[in-house]
N, C-alpha and C positions, 0 to 999 in steps of 0.2 A: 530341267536342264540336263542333258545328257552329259557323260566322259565325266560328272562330278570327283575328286579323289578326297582324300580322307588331309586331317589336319596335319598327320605324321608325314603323311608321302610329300606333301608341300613342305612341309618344312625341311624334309630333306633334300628336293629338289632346288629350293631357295638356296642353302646354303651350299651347295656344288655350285652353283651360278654365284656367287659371292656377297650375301647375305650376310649380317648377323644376325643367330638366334641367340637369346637370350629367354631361357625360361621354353616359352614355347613362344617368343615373340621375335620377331623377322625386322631387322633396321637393315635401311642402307637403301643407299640410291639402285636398287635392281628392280627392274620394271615385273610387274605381275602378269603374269600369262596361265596362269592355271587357276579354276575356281579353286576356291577358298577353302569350304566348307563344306560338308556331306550333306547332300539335302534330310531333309524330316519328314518323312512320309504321315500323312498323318497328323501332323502334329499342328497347332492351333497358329492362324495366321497372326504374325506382330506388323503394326505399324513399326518401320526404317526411320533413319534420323541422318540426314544431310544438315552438318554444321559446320557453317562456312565465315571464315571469321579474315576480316579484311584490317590489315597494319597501318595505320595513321588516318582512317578513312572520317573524313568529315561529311557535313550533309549538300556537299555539293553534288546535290546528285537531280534528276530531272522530275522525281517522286516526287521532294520536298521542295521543288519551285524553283529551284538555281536556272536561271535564264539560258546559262549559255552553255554548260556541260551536258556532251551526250552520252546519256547513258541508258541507250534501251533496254537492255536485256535487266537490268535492275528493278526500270521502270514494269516491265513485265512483269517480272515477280510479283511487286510491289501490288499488280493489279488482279493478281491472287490471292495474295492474305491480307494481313491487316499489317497498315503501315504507321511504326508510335512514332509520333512527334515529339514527347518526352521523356528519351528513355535517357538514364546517368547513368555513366561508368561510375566505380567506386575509388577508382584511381587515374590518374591522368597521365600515367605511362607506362606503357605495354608491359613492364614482370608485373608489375605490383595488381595492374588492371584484369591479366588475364588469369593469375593465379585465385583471387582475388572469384571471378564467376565460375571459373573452374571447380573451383573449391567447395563454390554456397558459401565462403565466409569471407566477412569484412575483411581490410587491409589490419586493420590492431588486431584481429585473431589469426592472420597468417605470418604477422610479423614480419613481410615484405613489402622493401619500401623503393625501393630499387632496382634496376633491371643488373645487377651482379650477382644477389641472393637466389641459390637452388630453392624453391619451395619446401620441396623434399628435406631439407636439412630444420627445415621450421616446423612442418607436418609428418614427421616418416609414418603416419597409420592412418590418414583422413583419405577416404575414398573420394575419389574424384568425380567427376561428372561421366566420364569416359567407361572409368570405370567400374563404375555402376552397372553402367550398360553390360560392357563384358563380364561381370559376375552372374547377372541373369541368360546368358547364354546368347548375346549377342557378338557377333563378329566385328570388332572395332577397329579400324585403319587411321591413321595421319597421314594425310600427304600436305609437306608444306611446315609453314609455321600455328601451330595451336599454342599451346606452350613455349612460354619464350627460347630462343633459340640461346647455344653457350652451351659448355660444359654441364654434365648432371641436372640442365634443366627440363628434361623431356620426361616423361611420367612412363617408365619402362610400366608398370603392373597397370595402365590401362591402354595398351594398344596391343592386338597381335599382332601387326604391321606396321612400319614406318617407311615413310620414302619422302625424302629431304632433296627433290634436283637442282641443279647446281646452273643448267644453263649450257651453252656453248661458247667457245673464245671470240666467234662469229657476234656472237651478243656483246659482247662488251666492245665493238669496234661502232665508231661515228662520230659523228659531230657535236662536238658540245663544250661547256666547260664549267669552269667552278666560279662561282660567283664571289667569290670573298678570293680570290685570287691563292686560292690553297692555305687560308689561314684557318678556316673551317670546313675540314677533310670531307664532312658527307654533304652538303653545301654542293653540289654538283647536278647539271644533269647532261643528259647523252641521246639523241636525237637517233637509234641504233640501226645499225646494219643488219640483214636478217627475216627472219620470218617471225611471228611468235612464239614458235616453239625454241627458238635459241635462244629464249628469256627462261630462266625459272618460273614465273607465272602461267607459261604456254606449257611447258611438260605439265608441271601442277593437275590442269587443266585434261591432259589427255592422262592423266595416270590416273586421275579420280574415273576420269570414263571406264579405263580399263576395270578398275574395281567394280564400276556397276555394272559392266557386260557382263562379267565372272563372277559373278557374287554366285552364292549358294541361296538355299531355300531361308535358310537362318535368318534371323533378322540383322539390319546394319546398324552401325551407328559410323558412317561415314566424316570424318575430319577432315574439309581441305580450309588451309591457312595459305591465301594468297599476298605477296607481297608488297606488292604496290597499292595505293601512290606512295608508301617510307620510302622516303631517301636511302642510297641518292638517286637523283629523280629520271630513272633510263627506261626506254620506252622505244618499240619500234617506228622509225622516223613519222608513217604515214598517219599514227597518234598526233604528231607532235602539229602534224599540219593543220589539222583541226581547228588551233584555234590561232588566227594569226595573230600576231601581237600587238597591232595598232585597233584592235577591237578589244583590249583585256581594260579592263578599269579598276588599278588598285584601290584598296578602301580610302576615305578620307575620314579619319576622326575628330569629332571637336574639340577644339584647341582647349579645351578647359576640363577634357574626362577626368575621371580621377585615378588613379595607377592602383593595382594590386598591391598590399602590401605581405611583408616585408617587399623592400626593394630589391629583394634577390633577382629579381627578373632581369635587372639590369647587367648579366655577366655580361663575359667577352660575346659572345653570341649578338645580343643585343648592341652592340656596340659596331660590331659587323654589319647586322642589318641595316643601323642607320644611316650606314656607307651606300645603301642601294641608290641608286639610277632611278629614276621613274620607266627608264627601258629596261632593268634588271630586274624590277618588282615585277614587272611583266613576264620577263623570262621566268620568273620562279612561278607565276599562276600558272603559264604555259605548262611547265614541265610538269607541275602537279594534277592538272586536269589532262594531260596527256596519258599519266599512271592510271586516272581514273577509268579515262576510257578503255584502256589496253585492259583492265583488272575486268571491268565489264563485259570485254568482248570474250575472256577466257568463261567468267560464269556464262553467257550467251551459250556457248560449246556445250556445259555439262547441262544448262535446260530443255537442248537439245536432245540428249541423251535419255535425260526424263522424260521427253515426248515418245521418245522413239520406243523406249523401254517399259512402254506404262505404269511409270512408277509414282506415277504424282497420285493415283488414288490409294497406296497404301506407304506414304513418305510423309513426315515433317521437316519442313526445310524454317531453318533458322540462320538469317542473313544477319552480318553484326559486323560496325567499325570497332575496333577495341577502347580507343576512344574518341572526343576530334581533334582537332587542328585548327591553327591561326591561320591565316594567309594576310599580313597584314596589319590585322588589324591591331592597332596600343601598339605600331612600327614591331608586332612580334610574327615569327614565322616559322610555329615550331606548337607543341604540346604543351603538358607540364603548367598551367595555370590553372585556376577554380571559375575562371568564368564561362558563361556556356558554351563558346565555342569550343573550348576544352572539354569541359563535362560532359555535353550531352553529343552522341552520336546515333547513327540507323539504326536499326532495327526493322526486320520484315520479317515475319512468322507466317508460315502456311502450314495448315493441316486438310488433310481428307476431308473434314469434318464439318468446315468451320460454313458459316451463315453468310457473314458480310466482308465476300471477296472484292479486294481494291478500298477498302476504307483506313481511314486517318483515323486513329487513336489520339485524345491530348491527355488524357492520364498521365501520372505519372507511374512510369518504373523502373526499377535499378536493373542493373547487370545481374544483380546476387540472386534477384530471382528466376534465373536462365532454366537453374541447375531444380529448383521444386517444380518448376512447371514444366518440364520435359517429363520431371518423374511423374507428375499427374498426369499428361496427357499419355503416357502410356505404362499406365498402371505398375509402375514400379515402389517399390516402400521406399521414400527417402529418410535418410536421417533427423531426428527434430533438434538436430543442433545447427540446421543449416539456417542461415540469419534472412533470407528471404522470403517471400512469398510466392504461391502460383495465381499467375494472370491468365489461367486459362478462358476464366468468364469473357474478359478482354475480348477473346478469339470471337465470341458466340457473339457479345453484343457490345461494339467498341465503344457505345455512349456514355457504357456503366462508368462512374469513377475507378481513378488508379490509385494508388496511394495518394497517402497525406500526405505525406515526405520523399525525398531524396537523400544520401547521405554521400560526399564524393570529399576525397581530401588529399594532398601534395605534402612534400619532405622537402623544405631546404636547408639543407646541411644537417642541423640539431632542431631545427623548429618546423615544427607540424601545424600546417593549414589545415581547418575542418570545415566544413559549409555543411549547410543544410537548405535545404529548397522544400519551396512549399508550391499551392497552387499561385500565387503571388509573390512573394519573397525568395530571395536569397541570403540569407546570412552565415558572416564566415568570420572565425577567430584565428589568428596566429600567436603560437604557442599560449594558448589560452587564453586568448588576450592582451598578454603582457606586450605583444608588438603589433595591435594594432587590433581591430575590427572593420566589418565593411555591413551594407545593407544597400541593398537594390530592390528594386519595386519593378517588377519585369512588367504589370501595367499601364505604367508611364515611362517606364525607360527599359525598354527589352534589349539595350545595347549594353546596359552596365556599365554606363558614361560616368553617371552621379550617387556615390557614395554619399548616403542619408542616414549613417550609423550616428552622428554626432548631434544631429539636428532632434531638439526637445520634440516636435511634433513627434516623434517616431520612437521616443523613449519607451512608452507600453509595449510597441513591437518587437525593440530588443531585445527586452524583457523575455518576454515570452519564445523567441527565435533561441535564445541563449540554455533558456531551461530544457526545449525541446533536442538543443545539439548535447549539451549535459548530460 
């Protein structure tokens, strides 16, 4: 790449265009126009790392069989690497979730349970995943949300760039409203006026391109954190047309499932929901499969970019919802539960390398192993305190088994849900028990309708589910 400039002249030039640097790192919504990094003459080629991490995203997507959501450019991917059908977050809401794979460590070793908590204030010396990268001499950017967004929650010591856009006022104008009649503030969506670049997810979108036009010789580890579908649910109108609403079928559960416990699920939220319409519930699948698509068509742009740029034979691209999402179903419409519509979310991994492009994984694997298996696939030392494992094999041959286990757990108030999943089971304790247990048989009930913790057939299996979450 010709006109390359050195790290000093960019950072000086950033910060006269209205930059923060910090350290030798660049925040702020100011677009990048100049390569990054001085090339390396000479110097030994690294596979790059596109990690793309999508906010509330469940598996409504056209990979994993959802009828009626379009999501090509996903599905493309997907027909690239290898696509897990059982991957768990280790927490079921975006601080505690992303902290959490970010880290390589469990939610009880980051001590974050909440999306108010700085990580930072729980770890000030744990290298991150990012960071990792950047101390091997890779070039690392965020554009977007990686790290939950708030006060002190962004990990200044692993990015040398940050770019957080905001959108246009054009974007927040349109059709729409709130469904709980403004009793529950993010409860909305907006049908927008615009293009998609007067969405935050459309700049996103082109300022990761810019980064890979201008990249230097060094290697990447690119960050984009795309928005949608999280509420509240706004989406350029001709998304929203997609899907009309006398074709949406919200879920029907049977009248006799058995509820999560504690009862916590029951806030005001819940109480909200109950309020829905059979035409509101619809409004709310709309709005949320509208996010999806819009979120899709922005990754569409940057695979583009990878065509164009030949970067797919020396890229690993790692697609990831943080966690999932109810639409529905137990009347919930939201995150934050243990059952798998909560726990388990995408995952699509592509490397240069790999054997069996477009295959389905049913192994099981956590989030926490994001952060070892990056470091294996490109030769970096991880830490051996990280609580994960690498699924690289996965990549070469997706038949092999996953793990044994899953571990994924929720906070309400003072009492901590724990589950554990197996290749058949799930079993879950609140506050160890003392308020309640659950078991499901995802064999005969992959709904998690019939809670069979109580029932003596099943006593051996507690047993043993119990010692195993212990």
């Amino acid at each position: 790449m010709n006109n390359l400039i050195s790290r000093r002249q960019f950072l000086s030039v950033a910060t006269a265009a209205g930059a923060t640097v910090i350290g030798n790192r660049v925040a702020g919504n100011v677009p990048i126009h100049e390569p990054i990094l001085p090339a390396m003459s000479g110097a030994h080629v690294r596979k790059n790392v596109l990690f793309i991490v999508v906010d509330d995203l469940n598996l409504s997507l056209g990979c994993y069989g959802h009828p009626i959501v379009k999501s090509p450019h996903i599905d493309r991917l997907a027909s690239r690497g290898v696509c897990f059908d059982r991957a768990y977050c280790q927490f079921t809401i975006c601080n505690p979730s992303r902290t959490s794979f970010l880290t390589g460590l469990r939610p009880d070793a980051t001590g974050v349970f909440n999306n108010r908590t700085p990580f930072r204030s729980k770890l000030p010396d744990v290298i991150t995943l990012p960071q990792l990268f950047r101390n091997h001499g890779y070039f690392t950017a965020r554009v977007g949300k990686v790290f939950h967004i708030g006060k002190d929650m962004d990990d200044p010591k692993a990015w040398d760039v940050t770019s957080e856009p905001r959108g246009t006022p054009l974007g927040q104008k349109g059709r729409g409203r709130n469904l709980t009649d403004g009793r529950v503030k993010w409860c909305r969506w907006l049908a927008a006026e615009g293009s998609d670049e007067d969405q935050p997810d459309g700049q996103i979108a082109d300022e990761a391109i810019r980064l890979l036009e201008q990249r230097g010789q060094n290697p990447f580890f690119l960050a984009v954190g795309f928005h949608k579908p999280h509420d509240p649910f706004i989406a350029p109108k001709h998304y929203f047309d997609l899907y009309p609403l006398e074709r949406l079928n919200p879920p029907q559960d049977p009248p006799d499932r058995s509820e999560e416990l504690p009862q916590a699920i029951g806030s005001n939220w819940k109480a909200e929901f109950d309020r829905f319409t059979d035409w509101e519930r619809r409004e709310f699948m709309r709005a949320y499969y509208a996010g999806i698509s819009f979120m899709d068509a922005q990754l569409g742009k940057i695979m583009a970019a990878l065509d164009r740029l030949g970067l797919w034979q020396n890229t690993t691209v790692v697609f990831l919802g943080d966690h999932g999402y109810h639409l529905g179903e137990r009347g919930w419409w939201n995150k934050n539960t243990l059952f798998e519509l909560s726990a388990r979310a995408p995952l699509i991994v592509v490397t240069p390398e790999m054997k069996n492009r477009g295959a389905h994984c049913s192994g099981i694997v956590e989030f926490v192993d994001f952060y070892p298996t990056l470091a294996d696939l490109h030769s970096l030392p991880a830490s051996s305190h990280l609580a994960g494992t690498s699924f690289k094999h996965l990549l070469n041959d997706p038949n092999l088994p996953g793990k044994k286990m899953a571990f994924t757990q929720v906070q309400r108030g003072s009492i901590a849900g724990r589950s554990v999943r197996t290749e058949r089971w799930r079993y879950t304790e609140w506050d160890q028990g003392r308020q309640g247990i659950e078991l499901y048989d995802h064999n005969n009930d992959p709904g998690e309708y019939t809670n069979l913790a109580h029932d003596p057939q099943h006593t051996r299996t507690v047993e043993k589910l119990r010692k195993l979450l212990r």
